[in-house]
C-alpha positions as CSV (number, residue, x, y, z in Angstrom):
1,X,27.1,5.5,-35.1
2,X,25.1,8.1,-33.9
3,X,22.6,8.1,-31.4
4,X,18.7,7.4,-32.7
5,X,15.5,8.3,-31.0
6,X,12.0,6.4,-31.3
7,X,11.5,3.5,-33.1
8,X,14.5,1.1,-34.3
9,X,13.8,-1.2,-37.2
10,X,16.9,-3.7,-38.0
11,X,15.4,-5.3,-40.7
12,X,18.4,-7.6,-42.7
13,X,21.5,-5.7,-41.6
14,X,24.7,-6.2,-39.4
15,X,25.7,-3.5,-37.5
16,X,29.6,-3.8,-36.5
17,X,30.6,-2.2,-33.7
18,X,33.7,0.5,-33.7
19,X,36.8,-1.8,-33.3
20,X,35.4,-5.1,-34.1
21,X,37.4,-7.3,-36.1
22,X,34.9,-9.1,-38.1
23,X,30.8,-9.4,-37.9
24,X,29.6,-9.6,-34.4
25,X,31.9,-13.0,-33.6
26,X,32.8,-12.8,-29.6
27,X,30.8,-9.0,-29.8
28,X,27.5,-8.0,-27.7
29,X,24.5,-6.0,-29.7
30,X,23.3,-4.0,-27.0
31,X,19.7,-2.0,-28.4
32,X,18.7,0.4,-25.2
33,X,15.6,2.4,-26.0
34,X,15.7,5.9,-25.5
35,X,14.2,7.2,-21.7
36,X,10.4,7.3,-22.2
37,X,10.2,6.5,-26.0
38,X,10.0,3.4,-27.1
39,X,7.8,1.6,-24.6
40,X,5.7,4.5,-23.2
41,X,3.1,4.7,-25.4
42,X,-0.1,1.7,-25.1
43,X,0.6,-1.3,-27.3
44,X,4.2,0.0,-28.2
45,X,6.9,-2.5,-30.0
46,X,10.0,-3.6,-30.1
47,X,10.3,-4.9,-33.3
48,X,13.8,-6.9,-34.5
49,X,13.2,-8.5,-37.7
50,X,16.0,-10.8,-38.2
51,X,18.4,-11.4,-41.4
52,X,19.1,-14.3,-42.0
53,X,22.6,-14.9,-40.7
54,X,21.8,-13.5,-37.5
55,X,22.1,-16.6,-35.2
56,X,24.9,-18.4,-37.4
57,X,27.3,-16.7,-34.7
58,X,28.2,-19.2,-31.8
59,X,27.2,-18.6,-28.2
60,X,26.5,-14.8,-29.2
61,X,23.9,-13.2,-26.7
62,X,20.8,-11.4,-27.8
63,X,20.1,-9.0,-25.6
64,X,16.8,-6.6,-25.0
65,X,17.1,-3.9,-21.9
66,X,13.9,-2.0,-22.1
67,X,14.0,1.8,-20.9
68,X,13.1,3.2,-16.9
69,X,9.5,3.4,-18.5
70,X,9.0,0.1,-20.3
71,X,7.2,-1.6,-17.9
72,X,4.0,1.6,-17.9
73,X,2.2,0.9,-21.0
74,X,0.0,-1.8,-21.3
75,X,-0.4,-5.0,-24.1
76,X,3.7,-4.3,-25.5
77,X,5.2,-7.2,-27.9
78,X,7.9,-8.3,-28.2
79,X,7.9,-10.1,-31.8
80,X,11.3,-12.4,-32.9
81,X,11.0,-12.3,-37.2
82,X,12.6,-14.9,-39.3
83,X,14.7,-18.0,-38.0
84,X,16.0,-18.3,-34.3
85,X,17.9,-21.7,-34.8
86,X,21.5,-22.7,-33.7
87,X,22.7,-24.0,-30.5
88,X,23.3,-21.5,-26.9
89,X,20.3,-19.7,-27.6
90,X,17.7,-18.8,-24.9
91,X,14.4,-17.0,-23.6
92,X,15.3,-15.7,-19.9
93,X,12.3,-13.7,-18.1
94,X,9.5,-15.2,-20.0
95,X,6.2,-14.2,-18.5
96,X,2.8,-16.0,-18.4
97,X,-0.6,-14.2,-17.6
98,X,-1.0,-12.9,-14.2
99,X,-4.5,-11.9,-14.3
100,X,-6.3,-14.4,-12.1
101,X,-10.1,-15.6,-11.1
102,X,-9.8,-16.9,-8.0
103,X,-12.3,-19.5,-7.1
104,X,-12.9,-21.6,-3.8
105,X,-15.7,-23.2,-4.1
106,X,-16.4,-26.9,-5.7
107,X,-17.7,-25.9,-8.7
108,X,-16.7,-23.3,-11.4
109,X,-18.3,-22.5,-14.8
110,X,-15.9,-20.4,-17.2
111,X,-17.0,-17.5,-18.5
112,X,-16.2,-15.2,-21.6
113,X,-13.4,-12.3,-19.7
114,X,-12.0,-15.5,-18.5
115,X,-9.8,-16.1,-21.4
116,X,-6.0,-15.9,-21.1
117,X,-6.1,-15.7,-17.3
118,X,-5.4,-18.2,-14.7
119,X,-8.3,-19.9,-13.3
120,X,-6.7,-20.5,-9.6
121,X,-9.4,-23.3,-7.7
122,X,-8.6,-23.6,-4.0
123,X,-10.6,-26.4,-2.3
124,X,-10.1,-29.5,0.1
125,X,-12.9,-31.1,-1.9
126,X,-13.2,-32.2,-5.0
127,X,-13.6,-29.5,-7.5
128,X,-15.7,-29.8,-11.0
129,X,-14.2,-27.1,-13.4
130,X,-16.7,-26.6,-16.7
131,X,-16.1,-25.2,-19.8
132,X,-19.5,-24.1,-21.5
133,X,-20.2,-24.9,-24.9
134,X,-19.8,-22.9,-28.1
135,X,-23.6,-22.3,-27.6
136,X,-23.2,-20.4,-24.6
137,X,-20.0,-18.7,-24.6
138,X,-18.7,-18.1,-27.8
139,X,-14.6,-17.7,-27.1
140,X,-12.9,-17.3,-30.0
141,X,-10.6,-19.7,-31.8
142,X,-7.2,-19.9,-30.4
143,X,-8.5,-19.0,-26.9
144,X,-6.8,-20.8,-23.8
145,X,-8.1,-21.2,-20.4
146,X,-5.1,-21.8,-17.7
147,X,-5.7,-23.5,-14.4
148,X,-3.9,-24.0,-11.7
149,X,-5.2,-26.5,-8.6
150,X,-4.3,-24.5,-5.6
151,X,-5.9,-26.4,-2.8
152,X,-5.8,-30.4,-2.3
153,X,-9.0,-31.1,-3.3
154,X,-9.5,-33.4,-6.7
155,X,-9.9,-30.8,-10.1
156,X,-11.4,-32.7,-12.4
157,X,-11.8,-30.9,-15.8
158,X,-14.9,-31.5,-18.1
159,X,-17.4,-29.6,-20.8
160,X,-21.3,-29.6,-21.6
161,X,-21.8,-30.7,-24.7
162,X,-18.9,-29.7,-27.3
163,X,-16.0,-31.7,-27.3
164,X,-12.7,-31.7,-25.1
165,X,-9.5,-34.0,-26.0
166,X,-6.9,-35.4,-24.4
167,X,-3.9,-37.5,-25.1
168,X,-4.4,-41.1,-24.8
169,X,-2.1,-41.8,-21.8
170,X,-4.0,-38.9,-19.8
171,X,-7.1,-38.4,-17.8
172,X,-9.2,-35.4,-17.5
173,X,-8.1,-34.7,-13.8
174,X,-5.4,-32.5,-12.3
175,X,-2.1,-34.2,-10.9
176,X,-2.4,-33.0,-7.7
177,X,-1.8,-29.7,-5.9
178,X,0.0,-26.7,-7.4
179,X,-0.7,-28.6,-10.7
180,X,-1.7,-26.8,-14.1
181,X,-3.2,-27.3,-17.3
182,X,-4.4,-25.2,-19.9
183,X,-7.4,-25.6,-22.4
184,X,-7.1,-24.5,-25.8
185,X,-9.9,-23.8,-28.3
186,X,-9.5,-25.2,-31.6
187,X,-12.6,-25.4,-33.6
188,X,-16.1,-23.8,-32.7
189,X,-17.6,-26.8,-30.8
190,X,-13.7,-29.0,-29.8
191,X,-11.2,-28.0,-27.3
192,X,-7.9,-29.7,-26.5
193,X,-6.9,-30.2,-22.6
194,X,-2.9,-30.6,-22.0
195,X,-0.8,-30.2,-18.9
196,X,-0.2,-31.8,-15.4
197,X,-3.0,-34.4,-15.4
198,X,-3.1,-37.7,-14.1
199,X,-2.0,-40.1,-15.7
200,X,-4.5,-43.1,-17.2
201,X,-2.0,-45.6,-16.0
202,X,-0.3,-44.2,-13.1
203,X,3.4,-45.4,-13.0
204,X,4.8,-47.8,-10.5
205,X,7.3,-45.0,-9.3
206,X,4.2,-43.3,-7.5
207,X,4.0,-45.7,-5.1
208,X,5.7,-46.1,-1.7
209,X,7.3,-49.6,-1.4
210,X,8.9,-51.0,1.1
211,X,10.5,-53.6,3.1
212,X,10.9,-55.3,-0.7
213,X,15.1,-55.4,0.0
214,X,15.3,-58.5,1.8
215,X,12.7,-60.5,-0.7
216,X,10.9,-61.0,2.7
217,X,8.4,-59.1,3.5
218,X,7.0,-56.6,1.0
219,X,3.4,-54.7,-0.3
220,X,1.3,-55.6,-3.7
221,X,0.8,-52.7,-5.8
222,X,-2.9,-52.7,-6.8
223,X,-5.2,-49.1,-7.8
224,X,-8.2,-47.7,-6.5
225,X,-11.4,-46.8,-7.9
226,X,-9.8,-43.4,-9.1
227,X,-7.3,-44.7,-10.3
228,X,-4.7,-43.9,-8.0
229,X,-1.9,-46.2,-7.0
230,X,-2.3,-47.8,-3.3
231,X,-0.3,-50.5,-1.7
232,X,-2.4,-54.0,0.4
233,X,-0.1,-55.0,3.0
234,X,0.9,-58.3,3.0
235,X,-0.6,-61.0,5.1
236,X,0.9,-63.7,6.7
237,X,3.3,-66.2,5.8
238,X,0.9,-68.7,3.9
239,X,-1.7,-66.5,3.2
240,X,-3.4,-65.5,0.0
241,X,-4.8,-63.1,-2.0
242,X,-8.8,-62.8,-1.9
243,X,-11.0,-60.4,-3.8
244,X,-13.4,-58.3,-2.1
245,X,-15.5,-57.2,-4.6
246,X,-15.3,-54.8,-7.4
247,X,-14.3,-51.3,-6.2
248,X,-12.5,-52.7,-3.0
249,X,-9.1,-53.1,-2.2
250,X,-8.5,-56.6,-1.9
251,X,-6.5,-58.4,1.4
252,X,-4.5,-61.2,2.4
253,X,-6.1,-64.1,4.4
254,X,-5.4,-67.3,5.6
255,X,-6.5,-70.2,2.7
256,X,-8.5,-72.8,3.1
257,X,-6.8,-75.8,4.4
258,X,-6.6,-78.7,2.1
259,X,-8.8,-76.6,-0.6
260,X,-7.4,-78.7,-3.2
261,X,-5.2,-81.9,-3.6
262,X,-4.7,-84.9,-5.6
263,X,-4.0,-88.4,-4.3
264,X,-3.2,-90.9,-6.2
265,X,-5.9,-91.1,-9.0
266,X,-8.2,-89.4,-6.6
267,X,-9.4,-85.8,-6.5
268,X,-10.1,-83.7,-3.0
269,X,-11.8,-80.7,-3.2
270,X,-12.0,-79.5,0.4
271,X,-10.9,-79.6,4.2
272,X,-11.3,-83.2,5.7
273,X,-12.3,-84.7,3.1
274,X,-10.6,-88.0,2.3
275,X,-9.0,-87.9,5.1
276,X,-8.4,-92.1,5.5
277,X,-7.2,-92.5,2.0
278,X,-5.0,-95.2,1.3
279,X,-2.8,-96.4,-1.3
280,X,-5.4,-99.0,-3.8
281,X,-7.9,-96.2,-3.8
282,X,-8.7,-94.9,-7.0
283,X,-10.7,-92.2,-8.8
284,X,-12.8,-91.5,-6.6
285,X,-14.3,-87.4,-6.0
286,X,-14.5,-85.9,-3.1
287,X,-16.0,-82.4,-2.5
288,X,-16.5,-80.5,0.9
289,X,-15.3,-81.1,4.8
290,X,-15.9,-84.6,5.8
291,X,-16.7,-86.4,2.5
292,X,-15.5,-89.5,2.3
293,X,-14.0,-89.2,5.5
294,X,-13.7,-93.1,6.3
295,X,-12.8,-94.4,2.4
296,X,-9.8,-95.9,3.1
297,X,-9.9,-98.5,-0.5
298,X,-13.2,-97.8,-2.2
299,X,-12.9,-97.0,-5.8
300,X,-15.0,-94.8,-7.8
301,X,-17.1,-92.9,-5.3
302,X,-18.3,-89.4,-6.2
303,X,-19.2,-87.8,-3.1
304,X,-20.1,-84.1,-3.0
305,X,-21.3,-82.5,0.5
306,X,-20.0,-82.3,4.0
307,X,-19.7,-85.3,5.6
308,X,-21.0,-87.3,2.5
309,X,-20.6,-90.9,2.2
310,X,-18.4,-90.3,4.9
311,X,-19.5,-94.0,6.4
312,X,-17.9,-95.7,3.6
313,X,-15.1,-97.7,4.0
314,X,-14.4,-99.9,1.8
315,X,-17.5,-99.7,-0.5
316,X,-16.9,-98.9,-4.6
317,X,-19.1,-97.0,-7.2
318,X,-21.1,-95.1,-5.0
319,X,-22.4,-91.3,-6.2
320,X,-23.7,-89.8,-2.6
321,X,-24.8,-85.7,-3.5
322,X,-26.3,-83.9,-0.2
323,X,-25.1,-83.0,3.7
324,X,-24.7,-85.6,6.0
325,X,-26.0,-88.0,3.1
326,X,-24.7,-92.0,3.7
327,X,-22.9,-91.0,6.4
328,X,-22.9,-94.1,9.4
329,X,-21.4,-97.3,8.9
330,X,-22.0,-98.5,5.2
331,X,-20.4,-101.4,5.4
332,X,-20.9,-103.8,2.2
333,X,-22.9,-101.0,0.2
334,X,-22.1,-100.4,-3.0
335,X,-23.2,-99.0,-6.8
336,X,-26.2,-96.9,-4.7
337,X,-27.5,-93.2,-6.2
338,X,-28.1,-91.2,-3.7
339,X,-29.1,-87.3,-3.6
340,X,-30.2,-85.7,-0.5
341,X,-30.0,-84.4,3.0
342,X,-29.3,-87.0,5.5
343,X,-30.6,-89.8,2.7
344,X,-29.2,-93.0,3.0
345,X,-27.3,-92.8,6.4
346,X,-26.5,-96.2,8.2
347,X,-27.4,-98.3,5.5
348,X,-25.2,-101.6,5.0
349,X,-25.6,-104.8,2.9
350,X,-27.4,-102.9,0.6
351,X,-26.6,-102.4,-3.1
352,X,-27.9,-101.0,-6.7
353,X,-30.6,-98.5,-3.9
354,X,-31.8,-95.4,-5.4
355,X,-32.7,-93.1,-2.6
356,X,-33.4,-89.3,-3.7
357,X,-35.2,-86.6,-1.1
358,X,-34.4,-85.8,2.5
359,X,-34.0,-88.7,5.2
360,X,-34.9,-91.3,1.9
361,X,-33.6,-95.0,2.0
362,X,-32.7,-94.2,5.5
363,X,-34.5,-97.7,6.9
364,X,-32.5,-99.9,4.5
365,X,-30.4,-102.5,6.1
366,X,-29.6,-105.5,3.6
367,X,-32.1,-104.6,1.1
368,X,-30.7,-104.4,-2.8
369,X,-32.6,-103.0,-5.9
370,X,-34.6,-100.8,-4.0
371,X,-35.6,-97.2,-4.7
372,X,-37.1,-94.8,-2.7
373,X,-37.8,-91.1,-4.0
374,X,-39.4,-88.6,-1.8
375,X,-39.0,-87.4,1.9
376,X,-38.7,-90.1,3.7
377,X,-39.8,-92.8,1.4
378,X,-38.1,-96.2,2.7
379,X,-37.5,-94.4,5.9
380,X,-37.9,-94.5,9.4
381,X,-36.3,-96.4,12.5
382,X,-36.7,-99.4,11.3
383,X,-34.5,-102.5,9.4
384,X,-35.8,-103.2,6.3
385,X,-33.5,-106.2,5.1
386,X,-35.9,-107.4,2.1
387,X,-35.1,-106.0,-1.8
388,X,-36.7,-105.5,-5.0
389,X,-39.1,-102.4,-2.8
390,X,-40.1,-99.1,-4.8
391,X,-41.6,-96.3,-2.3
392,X,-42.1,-93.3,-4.5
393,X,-44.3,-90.3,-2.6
394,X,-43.5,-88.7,0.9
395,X,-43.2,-91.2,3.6
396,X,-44.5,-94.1,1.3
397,X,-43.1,-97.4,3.0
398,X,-42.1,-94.5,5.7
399,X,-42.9,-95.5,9.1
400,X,-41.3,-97.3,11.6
401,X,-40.6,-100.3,9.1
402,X,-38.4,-103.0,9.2
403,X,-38.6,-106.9,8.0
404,X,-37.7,-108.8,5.4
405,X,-40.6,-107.3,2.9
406,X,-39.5,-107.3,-0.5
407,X,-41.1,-106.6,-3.8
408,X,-43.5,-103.8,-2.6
409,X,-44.4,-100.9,-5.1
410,X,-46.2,-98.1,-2.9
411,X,-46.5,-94.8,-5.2
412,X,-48.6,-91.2,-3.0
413,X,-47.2,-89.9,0.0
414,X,-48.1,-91.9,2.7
415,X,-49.1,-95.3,1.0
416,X,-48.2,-98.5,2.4
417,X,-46.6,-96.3,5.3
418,X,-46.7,-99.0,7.8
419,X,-45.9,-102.2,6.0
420,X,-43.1,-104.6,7.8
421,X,-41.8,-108.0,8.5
422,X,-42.7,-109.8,6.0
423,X,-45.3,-107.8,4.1
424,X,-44.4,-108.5,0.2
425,X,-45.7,-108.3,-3.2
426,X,-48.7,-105.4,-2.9
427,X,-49.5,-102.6,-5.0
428,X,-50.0,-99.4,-3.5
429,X,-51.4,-96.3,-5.6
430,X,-52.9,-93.0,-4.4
431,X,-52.5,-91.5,-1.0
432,X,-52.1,-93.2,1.8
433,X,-53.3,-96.3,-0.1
434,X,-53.0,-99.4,2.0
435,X,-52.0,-97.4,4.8
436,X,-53.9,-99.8,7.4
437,X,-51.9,-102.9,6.4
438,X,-48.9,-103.6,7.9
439,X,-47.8,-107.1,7.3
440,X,-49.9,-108.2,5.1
441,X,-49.1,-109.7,0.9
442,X,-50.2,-109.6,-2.3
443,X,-52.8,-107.0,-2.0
444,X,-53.5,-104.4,-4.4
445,X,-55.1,-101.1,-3.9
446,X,-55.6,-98.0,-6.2
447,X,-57.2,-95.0,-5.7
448,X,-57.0,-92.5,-2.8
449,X,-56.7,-93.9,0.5
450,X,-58.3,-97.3,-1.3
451,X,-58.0,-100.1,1.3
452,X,-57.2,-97.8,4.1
453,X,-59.5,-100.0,6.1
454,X,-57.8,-103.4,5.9
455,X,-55.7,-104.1,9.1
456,X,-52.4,-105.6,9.6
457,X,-52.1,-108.9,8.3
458,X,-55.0,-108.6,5.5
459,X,-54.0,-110.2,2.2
460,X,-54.3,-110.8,-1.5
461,X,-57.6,-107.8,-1.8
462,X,-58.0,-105.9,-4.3
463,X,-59.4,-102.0,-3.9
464,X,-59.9,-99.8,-7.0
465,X,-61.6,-96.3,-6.6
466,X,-61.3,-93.4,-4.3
467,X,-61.9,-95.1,-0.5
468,X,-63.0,-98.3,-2.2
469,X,-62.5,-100.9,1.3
470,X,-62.2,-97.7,3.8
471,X,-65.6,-99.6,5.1
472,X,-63.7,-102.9,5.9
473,X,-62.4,-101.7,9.1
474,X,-60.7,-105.3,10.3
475,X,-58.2,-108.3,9.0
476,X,-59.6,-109.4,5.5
477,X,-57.9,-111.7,2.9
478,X,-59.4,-112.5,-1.2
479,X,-62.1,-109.2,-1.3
480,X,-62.6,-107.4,-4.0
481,X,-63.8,-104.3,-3.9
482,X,-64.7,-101.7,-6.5
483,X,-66.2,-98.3,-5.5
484,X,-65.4,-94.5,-5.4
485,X,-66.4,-93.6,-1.7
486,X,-66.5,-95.2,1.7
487,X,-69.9,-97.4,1.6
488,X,-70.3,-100.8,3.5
489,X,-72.4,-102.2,0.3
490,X,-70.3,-100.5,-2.8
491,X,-71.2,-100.9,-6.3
492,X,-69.0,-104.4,-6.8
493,X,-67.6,-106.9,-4.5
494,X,-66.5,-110.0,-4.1
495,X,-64.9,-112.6,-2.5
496,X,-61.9,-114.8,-4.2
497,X,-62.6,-117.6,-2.3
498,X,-65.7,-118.3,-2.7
499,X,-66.0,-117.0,-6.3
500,X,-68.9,-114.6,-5.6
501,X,-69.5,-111.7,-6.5
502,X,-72.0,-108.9,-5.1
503,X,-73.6,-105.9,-7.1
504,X,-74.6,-103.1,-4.7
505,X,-77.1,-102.2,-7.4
506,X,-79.1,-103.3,-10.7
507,X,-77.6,-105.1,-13.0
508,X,-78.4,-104.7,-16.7
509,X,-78.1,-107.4,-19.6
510,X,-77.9,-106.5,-23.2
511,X,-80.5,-108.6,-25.2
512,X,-79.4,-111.1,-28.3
513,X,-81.1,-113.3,-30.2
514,X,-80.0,-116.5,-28.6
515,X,-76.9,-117.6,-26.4
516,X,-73.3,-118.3,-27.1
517,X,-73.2,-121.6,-27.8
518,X,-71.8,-125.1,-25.9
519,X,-70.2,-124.5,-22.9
520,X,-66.5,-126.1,-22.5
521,X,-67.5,-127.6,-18.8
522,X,-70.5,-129.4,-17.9
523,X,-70.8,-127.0,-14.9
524,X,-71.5,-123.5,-16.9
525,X,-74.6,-122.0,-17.3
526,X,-75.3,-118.8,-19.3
527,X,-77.7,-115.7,-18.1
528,X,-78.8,-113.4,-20.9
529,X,-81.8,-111.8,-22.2
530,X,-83.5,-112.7,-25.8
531,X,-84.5,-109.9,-27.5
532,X,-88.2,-110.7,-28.0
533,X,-91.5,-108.2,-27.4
534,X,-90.8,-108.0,-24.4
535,X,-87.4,-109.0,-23.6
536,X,-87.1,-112.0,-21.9
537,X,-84.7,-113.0,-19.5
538,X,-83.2,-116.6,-20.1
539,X,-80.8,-119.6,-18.7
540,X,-79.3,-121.6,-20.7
541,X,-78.2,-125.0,-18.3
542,X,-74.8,-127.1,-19.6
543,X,-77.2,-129.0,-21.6
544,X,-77.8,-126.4,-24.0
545,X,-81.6,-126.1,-22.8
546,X,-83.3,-122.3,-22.5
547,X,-85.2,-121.7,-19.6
548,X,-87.7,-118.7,-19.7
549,X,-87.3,-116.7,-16.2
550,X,-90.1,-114.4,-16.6
C-alpha cells in the first residue's frame, strides 16, 4: 500500500497486510502519522471509526504512535467510533486534567475557569470546599469539578443553595489524604458528588484491633462524633461499660457492688442493703446502701433509702421511704408508713404509726395508731408509750415528750408541744394552741395560740377564738372561755363547776309575747322580755308566775 499524507479516515474497512494469511488474526495495524501532519495543527484528530468486526479478532492490539510533533498542538482528540467490545482489550496512557488551582487555605469557593481542573486543597485543618449555586456561577451542564485533598486536614465538600447528591452509603467528606472526588453538574440547580469519601458507616476493617487472639484481653469498637471508627480500651477484669454522655467516648469502670440481686422472694437494689437476710424472709424491697441492713426474717418491708429501716429485725409489713429513716433498734414494730429523713428512728413496740416529715414519730416508744405529719411532730427526746395520738403541724406534740398520753389530737405547728406523762384526750387547733399545758386532759382549745396561758396540769377547759385563755396565766380546770384576743374579762366565760357563766358585756333578749311554757324541773326559771310599749323584762319562777323586773 502506498504511503499517505494528512489525514487517515478508516471508516468500515480491513486493511490486510502484504503476506497475511487471513484478516488481521495474529497481525499488528500499526497507523504512524506522517512527521508534523497529523497532530500539528490546534484541535487536530485522529479519527478511527470502527467497522464493525474490528474487535471480533482475539487478543489483537490497537495500537496509536502519534508523530515527533503530536504532543505541540493543543485540545487533540482522540475519538473511538462504533463498538469496542470483546475480551484483551485496553486503554494504556490515559490522561486526566493537569491544570490545577492550588489552594491552602481552609476555605475555597469554586469559580467559573475552574471547570475541568483539579482543585488541589493543602491544609492541616479542616478545609470547607463550596460549590456556588447556579445563581452565581452558571457552569454548564456536564461540567465536573475534580479535587484532590492534598494536606491532612478534613475536606468536607458542600453547596449554597442548589442541590448536591451523594450515594446512600457515602458522606460528603473526603477519605483522607491524597484522596479525590469529582463533582458533576447535572441539571441547572443539582450536582452529583462521587469518589473517595468517607464512608456513612465506616467498616470494621478500619480499625486497629488487638490483643483479640487469645479471647483475653481485647478493645470495643465504638465511633466518634465524626463518624470515624476509634477503639475504648478495656477496663479491668469485672468492669463495665458506662456512658459518658452523648458525643463522648464511653470507658470501662468498676460496677457497683451488689447493684442488683435477688434472694429468695426478695429484691436488692443496691450495696449493703439486706445484708442479714435469711432464709423465711420474703418479698420484701430493698433499695440503696444500708437498707434493711439488720432484716434477718421480716416479710414484706419496702424500704427505699440508705440505711432505711435498717433497725428492723424481725418486724413485717413495714414501707420506710427517706435516709437514715427507722433506722435504731425497731424491735416489735410493725405495718408503720413512714416517709422521711431520719423519721421514725428508734422506735419499738409501736405498730399501725404514720409518721411523714423530717425527725416525725421519732419520740414513739410503745405507742400504736398514732400519726404524726410534719417536722418533728411526735418528736423529740422523749418516750411516748401511749397510742391513739394525731400531731399534725411542725413540732405539734414536738418537745421533749414522753408518757403514756394517748388520744391527743394537736393540729398548727407547735400546738400541744409540751404535753407528757399522762396528758390524754385534748383538742388542740391553731398555732401553738395549748402550748402551756403539759400534763394536763380533756381540754379543748381552738384558735391561735387559744389556751396558751393554762399551765401544766390544767384540765377539761375549753378556749375558742384567737388567744381566748392567753390571760389565764396559771393551773385551771372546767373554764370556759370564748374570746378573739388576750383580755382578763373576755366576751364569755364560765366555769363548769359551778355552772356559771360570765358575759364581759351586755346582754340582749329578743322580746315574745309570753314564756315557753312549764318547766320539766321545779328548779327552772325563765328570763325573757314581753314585747309590750315598752318592753318589759320578765321572770317566770317554776310555778309558772311572771314577775315584772322593771
Amino acid at each position: 500500500m502506498a504511503k499517505r499524507t494528512g489525514d487517515i479516515e478508516l471508516a468500515g474497512e480491513i486493511i490486510t497486510p502484504a503476506g497475511a494469511s487471513s484478516g488481521l488474526a495474529g497481525q499488528d495495524l500499526s497507523l504512524t502519522a506522517g512527521d508534523g501532519n497529523a497532530t500539528t495543527g490546534a484541535g487536530g484528530n485522529v479519527l478511527i471509526t470502527a467497522g464493525a468486526g474490528v474487535t471480533s479478532g482475539d487478543g489483537g492490539d490497537l495500537t496509536l504512535t502519534p508523530g515527533a510533533g503530536a504532543g505541540a498542538g493543543t485540545g487533540g482528540t482522540i475519538n473511538l467510533g462504533g463498538d469496542v467490545d470483546g475480551q484483551g482489550f485496553a486503554i494504556t496512557n490515559a490522561t486526566f486534567p493537569t491544570a490545577t488551582n492550588t489552594q491552602t487555605g481552609t476555605s475555597y469557593t469554586a469559580v467559573l475557569t475552574d471547570a475541568a481542573k483539579v482543585i488541589t486543597l493543602d491544609n492541616a485543618a479542616a478545609i470547607a470546599m463550596t460549590i456556588p449555586a447556579n445563581a452565581s456561577v452558571a457552569y454548564p451542564i456536564g461540567t465536573k469539578l475534580n479535587f484532590e485533598q492534598l494536606g491532612a486536614g478534613t475536606v468536607t465538600i458542600g453547596i449554597t443553595t442548589d442541590t448536591l447528591s451523594i450515594n446512600a452509603g457515602a458522606t460528603l467528606v473526603m477519605n483522607g489524604q491524597y484522596s479525590i472526588a469529582t463533582a458533576l453538574k447535572l441539571t441547572a440547580t443539582s450536582w452529583v458528588l462521587f469518589g473517595q469519601l468517607v464512608p456513612a458507616n465506616p467498616p470494621l476493617t478500619s480499625v486497629a484491633v488487638s490483643d483479640l487472639d487469645d479471647g483475653t484481653d481485647g478493645e470495643l469498637i465504638t465511633w466518634d462524633t465524626a463518624g470515624v471508627a476509634t477503639t475504648v480500651p478495656v477496663g479491668t477484669a469485672t468492669h463495665v461499660l458506662t456512658s459518658n454522655g452523648v458525643g463522648t467516648v464511653p470507658t470501662f469502670q468498676a460496677p457497683i457492688t451488689a447493684a442488683f440481686a435477688e434472694n429468695g422472694d426478695n429484691t436488692i437494689l443496691s450495696a449493703g442493703a439486706g445484708g442479714s437476710l435469711v432464709a423465711g424472709s420474703n418479698y420484701n424491697f430493698l433499695a440503696l446502701d444500708g437498707a434493711g441492713a439488720a432484716l434477718t426474717t421480716g416479710d414484706h418491708n419496702i424500704l427505699i433509702g440508705e440505711n432505711a429501716g435498717s433497725g428492723i429485725i424481725t418486724n413485717s409489713d413495714n414501707i420506710i421511704i427517706g435516709n437514715d429513716s427507722g433506722n435504731g433498734t425497731m424491735s416489735n414494730s410493725g405495718r408503720n408508713v413512714v416517709i422521711g429523713v431520719s423519721a421514725f428512728q428508734g422506735v419499738a413496740n409501736s405498730t399501725d404509726c404514720i409518721a411523714i416529715g423530717f425527725e416525725a414519730g421519732n419520740a414513739l416508744a410503745g405507742g400504736d395508731d398514732c400519726i404524726a405529719i410534719g417536722r418533728g411532730a411526735l418528736g423529740g427526746t422523749g418516750s411516748i408509750t401511749g397510742g391513739g395520738n394525731i400531731a399534725i403541724g411542725e413540732g405539734a406534740i414536738g418537745f421533749n415528750t414522753s408518757g403514756s398520753m394517748q388520744n391527743n389530737v394537736v393540729i398548727g405547728d407547735g400546738a400541744g408541744g409540751f404535753l407528757q406523762s399522762a396528758a390524754s384526750y385534748n383538742v388542740f387547733m391553731g398555732f401553738t394552741a395549748g402550748s402551756g399545758v403539759s400534763t394536763g386532759s380533756h381540754n379543748t382549745f381552738i384558735g391561735r395560740t387559744s389556751g396558751a396561758g393554762f399551765t401544766d396540769g390544767s384540765s377539761s377547759n375549753v378556749c375558742i377564738g384567737t388567744n381566748a385563755g392567753n390571760g389565764v396565766s396559771s393551773v385551771k380546770n372546767n373554764q370556759l372561755v370564748i374570746n378573739n384576743v388576750n383580755a382578763a374579762d373576755p366576751l364569755i366565760s364560765g366555769d363548769f363547776s359551778t355552772k356559771e357563766v360570765h358575759f364581759g358585756g351586755s346582754l340582749r333578749l329578743k322580746e315574745r309575747a309570753d314564756h315557753i311554757g312549764t318547766f320539766p324541773a321545779a328548779t327552772f326559771g325563765e328570763l325573757w322580755v314581753r314585747s309590750d310599749t315598752p318592753n318589759v323584762l320578765v321572770f317566770t319562777d317554776d310555778a309558772g308566775t311572771d314577775w315584772d323586773l322593771n
